[in-house]
C-alpha positions in Angstrom: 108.1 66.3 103.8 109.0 69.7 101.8 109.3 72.3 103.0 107.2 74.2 100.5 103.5 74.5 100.3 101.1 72.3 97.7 99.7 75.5 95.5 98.3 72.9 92.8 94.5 73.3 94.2 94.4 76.6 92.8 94.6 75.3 89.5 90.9 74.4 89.7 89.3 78.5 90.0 92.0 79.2 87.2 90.7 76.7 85.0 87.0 77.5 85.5 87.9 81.1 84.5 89.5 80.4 81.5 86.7 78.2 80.4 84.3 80.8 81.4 86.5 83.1 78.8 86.4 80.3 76.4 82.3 81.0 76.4 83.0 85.1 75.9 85.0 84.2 73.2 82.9 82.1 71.4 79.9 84.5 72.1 81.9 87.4 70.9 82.8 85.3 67.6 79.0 84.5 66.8 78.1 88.2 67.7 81.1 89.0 65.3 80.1 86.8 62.6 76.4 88.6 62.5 77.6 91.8 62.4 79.8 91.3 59.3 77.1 89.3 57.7 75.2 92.5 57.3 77.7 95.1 58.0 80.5 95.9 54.8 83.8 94.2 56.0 85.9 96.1 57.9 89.6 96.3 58.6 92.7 93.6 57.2 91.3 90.4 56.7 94.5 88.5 57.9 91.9 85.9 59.2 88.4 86.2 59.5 88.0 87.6 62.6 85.2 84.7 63.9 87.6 82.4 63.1 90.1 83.7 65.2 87.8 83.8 68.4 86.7 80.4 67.7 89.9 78.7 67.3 91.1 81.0 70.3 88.0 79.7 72.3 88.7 76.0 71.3 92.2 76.5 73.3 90.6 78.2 76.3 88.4 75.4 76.8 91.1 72.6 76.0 93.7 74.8 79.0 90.8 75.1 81.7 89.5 71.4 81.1 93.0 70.3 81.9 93.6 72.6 84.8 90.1 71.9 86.5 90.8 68.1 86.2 94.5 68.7 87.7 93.2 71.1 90.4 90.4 69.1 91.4 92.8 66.2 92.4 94.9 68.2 94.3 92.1 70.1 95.8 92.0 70.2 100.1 88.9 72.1 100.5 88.2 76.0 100.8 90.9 78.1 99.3 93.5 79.6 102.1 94.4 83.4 101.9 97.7 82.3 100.2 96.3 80.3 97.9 93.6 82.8 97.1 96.3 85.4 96.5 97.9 82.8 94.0 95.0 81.8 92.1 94.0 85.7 91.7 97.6 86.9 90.4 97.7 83.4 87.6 93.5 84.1 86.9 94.9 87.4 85.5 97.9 86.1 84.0 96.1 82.9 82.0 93.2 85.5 81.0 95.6 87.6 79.6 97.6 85.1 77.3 94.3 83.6 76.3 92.5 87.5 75.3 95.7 87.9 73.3 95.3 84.7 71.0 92.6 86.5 68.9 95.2 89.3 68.3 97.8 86.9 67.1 95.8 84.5 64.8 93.4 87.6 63.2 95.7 90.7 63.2 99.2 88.6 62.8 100.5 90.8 66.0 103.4 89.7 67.6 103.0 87.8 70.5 104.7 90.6 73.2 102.2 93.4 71.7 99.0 91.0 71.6 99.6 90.4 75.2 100.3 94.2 75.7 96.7 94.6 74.0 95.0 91.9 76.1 96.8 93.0 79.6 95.8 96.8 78.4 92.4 95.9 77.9 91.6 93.5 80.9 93.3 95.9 83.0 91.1 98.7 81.8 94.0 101.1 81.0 93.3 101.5 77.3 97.3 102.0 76.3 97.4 100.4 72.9 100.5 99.4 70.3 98.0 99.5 67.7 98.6 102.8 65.4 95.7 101.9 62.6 92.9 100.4 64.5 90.5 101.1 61.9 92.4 99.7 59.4 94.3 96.5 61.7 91.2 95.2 63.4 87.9 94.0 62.0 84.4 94.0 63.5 84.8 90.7 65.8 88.3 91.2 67.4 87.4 95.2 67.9 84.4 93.7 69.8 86.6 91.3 71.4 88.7 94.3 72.2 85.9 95.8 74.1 84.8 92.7 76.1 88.0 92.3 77.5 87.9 95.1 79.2 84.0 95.3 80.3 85.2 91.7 81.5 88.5 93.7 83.4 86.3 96.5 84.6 84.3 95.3 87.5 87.0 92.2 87.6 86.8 88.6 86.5 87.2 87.5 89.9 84.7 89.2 91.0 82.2 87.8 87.9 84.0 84.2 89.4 83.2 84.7 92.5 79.3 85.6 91.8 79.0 82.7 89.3 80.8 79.9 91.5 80.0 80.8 94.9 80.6 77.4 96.4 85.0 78.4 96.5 84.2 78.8 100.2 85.7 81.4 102.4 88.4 81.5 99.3 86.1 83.7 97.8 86.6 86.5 100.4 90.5 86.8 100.4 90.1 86.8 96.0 87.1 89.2 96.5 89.1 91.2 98.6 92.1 91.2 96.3 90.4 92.3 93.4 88.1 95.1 94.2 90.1 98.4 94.7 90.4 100.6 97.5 89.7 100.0 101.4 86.0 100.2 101.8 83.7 98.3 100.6 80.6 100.7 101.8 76.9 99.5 101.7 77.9 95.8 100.3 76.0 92.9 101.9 78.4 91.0 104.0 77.8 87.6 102.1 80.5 88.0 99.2 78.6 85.9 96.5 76.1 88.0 97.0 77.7 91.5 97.0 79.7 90.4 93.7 76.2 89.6 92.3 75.0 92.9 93.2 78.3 94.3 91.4 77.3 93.0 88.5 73.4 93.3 88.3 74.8 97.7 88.5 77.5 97.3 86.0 75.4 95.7 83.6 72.4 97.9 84.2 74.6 100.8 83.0 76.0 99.2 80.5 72.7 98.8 78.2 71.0 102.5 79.2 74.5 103.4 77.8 74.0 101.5 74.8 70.6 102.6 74.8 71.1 106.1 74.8 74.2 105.9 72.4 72.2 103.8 69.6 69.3 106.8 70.2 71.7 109.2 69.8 72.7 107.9 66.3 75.6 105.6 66.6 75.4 102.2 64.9 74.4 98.8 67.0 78.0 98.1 67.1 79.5 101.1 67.7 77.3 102.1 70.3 77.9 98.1 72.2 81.1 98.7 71.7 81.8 102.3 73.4 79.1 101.5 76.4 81.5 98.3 76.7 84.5 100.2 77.4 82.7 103.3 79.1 81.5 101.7 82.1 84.8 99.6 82.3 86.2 103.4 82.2 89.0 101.5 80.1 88.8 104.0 76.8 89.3 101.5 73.9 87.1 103.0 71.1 86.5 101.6 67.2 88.0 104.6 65.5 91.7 106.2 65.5 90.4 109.8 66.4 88.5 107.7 69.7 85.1 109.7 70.4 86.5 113.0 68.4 85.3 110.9 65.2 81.8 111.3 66.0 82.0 115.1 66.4 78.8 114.6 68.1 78.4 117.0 71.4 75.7 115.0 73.0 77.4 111.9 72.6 80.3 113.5 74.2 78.3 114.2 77.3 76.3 111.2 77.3 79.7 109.2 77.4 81.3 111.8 79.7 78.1 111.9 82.4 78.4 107.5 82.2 82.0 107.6 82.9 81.5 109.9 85.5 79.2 107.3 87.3 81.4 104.7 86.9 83.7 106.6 88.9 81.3 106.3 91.7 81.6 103.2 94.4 78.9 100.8 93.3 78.6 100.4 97.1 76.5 103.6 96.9 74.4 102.8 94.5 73.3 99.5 96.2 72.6 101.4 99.5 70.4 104.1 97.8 68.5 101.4 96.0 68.3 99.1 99.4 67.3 102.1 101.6 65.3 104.3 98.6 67.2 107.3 99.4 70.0 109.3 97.8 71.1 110.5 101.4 74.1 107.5 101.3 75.9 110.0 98.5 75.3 112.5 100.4 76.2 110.8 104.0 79.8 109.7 101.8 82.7 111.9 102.4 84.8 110.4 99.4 81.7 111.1 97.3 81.6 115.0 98.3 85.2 115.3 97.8 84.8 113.4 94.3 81.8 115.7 93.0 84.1 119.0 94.4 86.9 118.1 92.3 84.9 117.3 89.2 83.1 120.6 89.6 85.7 123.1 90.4 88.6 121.4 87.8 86.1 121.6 85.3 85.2 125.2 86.0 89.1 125.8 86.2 89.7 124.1 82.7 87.4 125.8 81.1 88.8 129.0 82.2 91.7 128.0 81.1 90.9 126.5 77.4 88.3 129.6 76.9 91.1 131.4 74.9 91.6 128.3 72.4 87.9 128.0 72.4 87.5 132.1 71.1 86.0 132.8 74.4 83.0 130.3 73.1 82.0 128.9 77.1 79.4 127.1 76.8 82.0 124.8 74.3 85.0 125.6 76.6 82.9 123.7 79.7 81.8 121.0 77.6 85.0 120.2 76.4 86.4 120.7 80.2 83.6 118.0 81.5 84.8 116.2 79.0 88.0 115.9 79.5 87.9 116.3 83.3 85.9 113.3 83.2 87.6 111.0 81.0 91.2 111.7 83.2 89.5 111.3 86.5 87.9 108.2 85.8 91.1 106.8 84.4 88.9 106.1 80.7 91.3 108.0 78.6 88.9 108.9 75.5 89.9 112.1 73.7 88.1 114.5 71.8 90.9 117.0 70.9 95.2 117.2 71.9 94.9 117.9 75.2 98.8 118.4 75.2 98.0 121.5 73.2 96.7 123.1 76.3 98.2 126.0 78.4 100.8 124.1 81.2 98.0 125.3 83.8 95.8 122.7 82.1 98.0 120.2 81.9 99.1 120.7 85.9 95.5 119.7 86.5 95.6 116.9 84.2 97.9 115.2 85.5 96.5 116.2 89.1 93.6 114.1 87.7 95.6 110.9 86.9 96.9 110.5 90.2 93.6 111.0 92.0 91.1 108.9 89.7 87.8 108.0 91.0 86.8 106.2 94.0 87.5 103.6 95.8 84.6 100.3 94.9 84.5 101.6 91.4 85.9 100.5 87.9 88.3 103.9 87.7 92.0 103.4 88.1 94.7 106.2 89.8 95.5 105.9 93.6 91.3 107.0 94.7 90.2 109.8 96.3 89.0 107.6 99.7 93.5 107.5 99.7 94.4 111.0 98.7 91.6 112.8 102.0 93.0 110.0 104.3 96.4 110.6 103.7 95.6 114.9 103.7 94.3 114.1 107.0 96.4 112.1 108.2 99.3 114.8 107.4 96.6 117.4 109.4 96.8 115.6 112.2 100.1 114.8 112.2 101.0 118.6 112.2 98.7 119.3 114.8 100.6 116.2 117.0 103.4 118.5 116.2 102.5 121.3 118.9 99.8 119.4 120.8 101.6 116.4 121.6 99.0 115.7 124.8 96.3 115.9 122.9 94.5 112.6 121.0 93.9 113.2 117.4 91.4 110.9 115.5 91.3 110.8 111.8 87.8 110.4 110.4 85.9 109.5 107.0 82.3 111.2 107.6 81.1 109.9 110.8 83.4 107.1 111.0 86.7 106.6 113.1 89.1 105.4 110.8 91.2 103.0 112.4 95.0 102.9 112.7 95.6 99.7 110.1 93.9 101.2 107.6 95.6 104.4 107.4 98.6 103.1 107.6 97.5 100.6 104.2 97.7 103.7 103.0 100.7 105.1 103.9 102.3 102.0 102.8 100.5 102.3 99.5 101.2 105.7 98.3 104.7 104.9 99.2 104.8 101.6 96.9 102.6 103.7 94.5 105.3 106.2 94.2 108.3 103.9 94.4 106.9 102.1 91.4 106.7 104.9 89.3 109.7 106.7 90.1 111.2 103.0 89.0 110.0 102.2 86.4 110.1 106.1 84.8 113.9 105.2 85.2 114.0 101.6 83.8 111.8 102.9 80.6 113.9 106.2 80.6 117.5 104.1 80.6 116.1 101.5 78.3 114.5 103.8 75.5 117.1 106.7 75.8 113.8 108.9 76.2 113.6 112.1 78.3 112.4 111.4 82.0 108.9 113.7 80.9 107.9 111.2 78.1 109.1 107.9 80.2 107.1 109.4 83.2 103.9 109.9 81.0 104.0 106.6 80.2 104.5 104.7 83.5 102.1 106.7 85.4 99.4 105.6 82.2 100.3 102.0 83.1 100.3 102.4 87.0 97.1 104.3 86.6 95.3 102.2 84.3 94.9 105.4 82.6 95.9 105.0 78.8 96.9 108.5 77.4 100.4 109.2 77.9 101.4 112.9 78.9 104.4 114.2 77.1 104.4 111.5 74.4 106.9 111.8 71.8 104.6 111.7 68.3 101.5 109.7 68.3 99.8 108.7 72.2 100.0 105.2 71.8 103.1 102.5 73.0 104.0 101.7 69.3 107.7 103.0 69.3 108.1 101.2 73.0 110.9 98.2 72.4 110.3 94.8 74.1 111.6 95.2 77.5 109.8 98.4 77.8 106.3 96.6 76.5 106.9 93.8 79.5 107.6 96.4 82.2 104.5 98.4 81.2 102.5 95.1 81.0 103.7 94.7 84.6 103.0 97.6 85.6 99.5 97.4 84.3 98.8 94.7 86.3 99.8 95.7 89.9 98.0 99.1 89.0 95.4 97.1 88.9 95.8 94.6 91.7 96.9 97.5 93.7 100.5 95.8 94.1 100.2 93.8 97.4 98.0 90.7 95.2 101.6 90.8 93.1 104.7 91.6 95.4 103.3 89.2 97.5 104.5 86.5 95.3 107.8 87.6 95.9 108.5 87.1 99.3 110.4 83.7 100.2 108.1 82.9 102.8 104.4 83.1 100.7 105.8 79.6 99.0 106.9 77.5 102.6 104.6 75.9 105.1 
């Protein structure tokens, strides 16, 4: 007998997701094909952008046929936490190869920054090696473009596990790999059904979005296609200038007010709805902490922009909400250079990007639920320090947090920041870039953020060589997974019995 473990079952969940994107992408060709039959054509024609998506969904469906059939004959019932762990970490890696065929067959990208566009996207961080959207892209692969990450945004595992909810106690481990932070608050206990419930809230917001965008006077397309990547709080827009194109100031607080509530645990949402009271926000300690922060940094930043704005405050706080909102929720639109502000300003940006929203929502950065356990954790500690005697319990409202979790996220922030300081130093060695402009860049990726503090010329990953591109992708990914799904794989003894 070996002495490894028999992984091939998880084939089966990886192959029924990458069918399930072989539907998205024929969808998102047919919906492409409409819009340029009445819309001018837009962008290169390298191929016909439908025809990309369709020959890209003929291969999605051709790989997850194959590994369905494979996995279902190695199959040995409900999916263990290892193998749930496994099938997560090669569900993202197969979706991502597969989202960056369309790239390669209708925008003739190379294959390392297709898959930088497709990880970028399904991860929600909006970092892109595309310099001429506009011009590159047409109608159906920009629309791809935003699908992948509405897909990425509330998780295709998640949207697996509310679809096939007969994986069995599988579901749970992959369930709880994939939604970020440690609570999960006012979610049903069923997990089929509290990934249903995800969804049914995601895409509720997603159409008053495109509702109120479409009123507002954007086109059908435009306005899909910014309420896509809004509530996925993943920033990819249709124009160069992103939501500065429009110089529209309602749509820049329609879109900052929605990624705002993405931001928000969905868990909250459900419970108000369940229990017809808005009391749970109020009952929520991460929530308070969340709505402080967004209140007073946008106060702060529009002190501090008022000067650039010709003492004009009523612009200065719309421009502040703005861009508190778009940092915070890890969405990275822009409206103006936010690197021209005063270094006060960009202190509290990049205060923002470590933060991001909270935990059980679509926004990237470590999560506030993280950053007032750990503050407490550090009061109590320094409390210990001349009151050894007495006990000191760290709580989240009402509730007793218990020892486990907080030290999850210890251990977190100290991954989190080991990551960073690594890969700054990989990117800065390999580039020959100072450490600000390699830094900018790997806290983006580890974020999910997109924008790129101290950028040297244009904020986008164009300039990046290979290695650099693979590392970021990487680091995209256990941003994302919140490392432990990843590292995991690592360890000698995940693969023996």
């Amino acid at each position: 007998m070996t002495r490894y473990r028999d992984f091939r079952g998880v084939a089966r969940p990886v192959g029924v997701v990458v069918m399930g994107l072989g539907v998205a992408l024929g969808l998102c060709a047919l919906a492409g094909w409409g819009f340029d039959m009445v819309l001018p054509p837009l962008g290169t024609q390298v191929m016909r952008g439908e025809w990309a998506l369709g020959l890209s969904a003929g291969a999605a469906f051709a790989l997850g046929a194959g590994l369905i059939v494979f996995g279902r004959r190695h199959a040995s019932g409900d999916l263990t936490r290892r193998e749930a762990i496994l099938a997560v970490a090669l569900i993202w890696s197969a979706s991502s190869a597969i989202g960056a065929l369309p790239f390669v067959l209708g925008a003739q990208m190379s294959v390392v920054d297709a898959l930088f566009e497709s990880v970028s996207g399904l991860t929600t961080t909006g970092a892109t090696v595309i310099g001429d959207i506009e011009g590159r892209l047409n109608r159906p692969l920009l629309l791809w473009r935003s699908l992948l990450q509405w897909l990425g945004g509330m998780g295709i595992v998640v949207l697996f596990v509310a679809v096939f909810p007969n994986i069995g106690a599988g579901g749970k481990f992959m369930f709880g790999e994939e939604v970020p932070g440690t609570t999960a608050e006012g979610l049903r206990p069923r997990i089929a059904e509290t990934s249903r419930i995800l969804w049914q809230f995601y895409l509720a917001f997603t159409v008053v979005e495109f509702l109120v965008l479409f009123l507002l006077g954007m086109s059908t397309f435009e306005a899909l296609c910014h309420a896509l990547t809004t509530m996925s709080t993943g920033g990819f827009s249709t124009r160069d200038d992103s939501i500065g194109a429009f110089a529209d100031p309602w749509i820049e607080v329609v879109i900052a007010s929605f990624m705002l509530i993405a931001s928000v645990n969905y868990g909250l949402f459900h419970a108000s709805i369940r229990g017809r009271t808005l009391r749970v926000f109020l009952r929520s300690a991460e929530f308070r902490t969340y709505v402080v922060v967004v209140v007073v940094s946008t106060l702060l930043l529009a002190f501090i922009i008022l000067g650039q704005n010709e003492g004009d405050l009523l612009r200065s706080l719309r421009i502040a909400l703005f861009t508190v909102a778009t940092f915070i929720s890890s969405t990275g639109y822009g409206t103006e250079d936010y690197m021209a502000y005063p270094q006060m300003g960009l202190w509290l940006i990049l205060s923002l990007m470590f933060l991001g929203g909270c935990a059980g929502s679509t926004a990237g950065g470590i999560k506030v639920e993280r950053v007032v356990l750990m503050l407490k954790l550090v009061w109590a500690e320094l409390r210990r320090s001349f009151r050894p005697a007495l006990v000191h319990v760290v709580r989240m409202g009402r509730t007793v947090v218990p020892q486990s979790a907080l030290t999850d996220v210890a251990v977190f922030l100290v991954v989190y920041m080991g990551g960073l300081a690594l890969l700054t130093g990989t990117v800065a060695t390999l580039e020959g870039h100072p450490l600000p402009a390699a830094f900018g860049a790997s806290l983006s990726c580890l974020s999910n953020m997109g924008p790129a503090p101290f950028h040297l010329g244009a904020d986008n990953f164009v300039a990046y060589g290979v290695a650099s591109k693979l590392l970021f992708m990487l680091g995209m990914l256990l941003g994302r997974l919140e490392f432990f799904a990843l590292l995991a794989l690592v360890v000698p003894d995940f693969w023996r019995r």
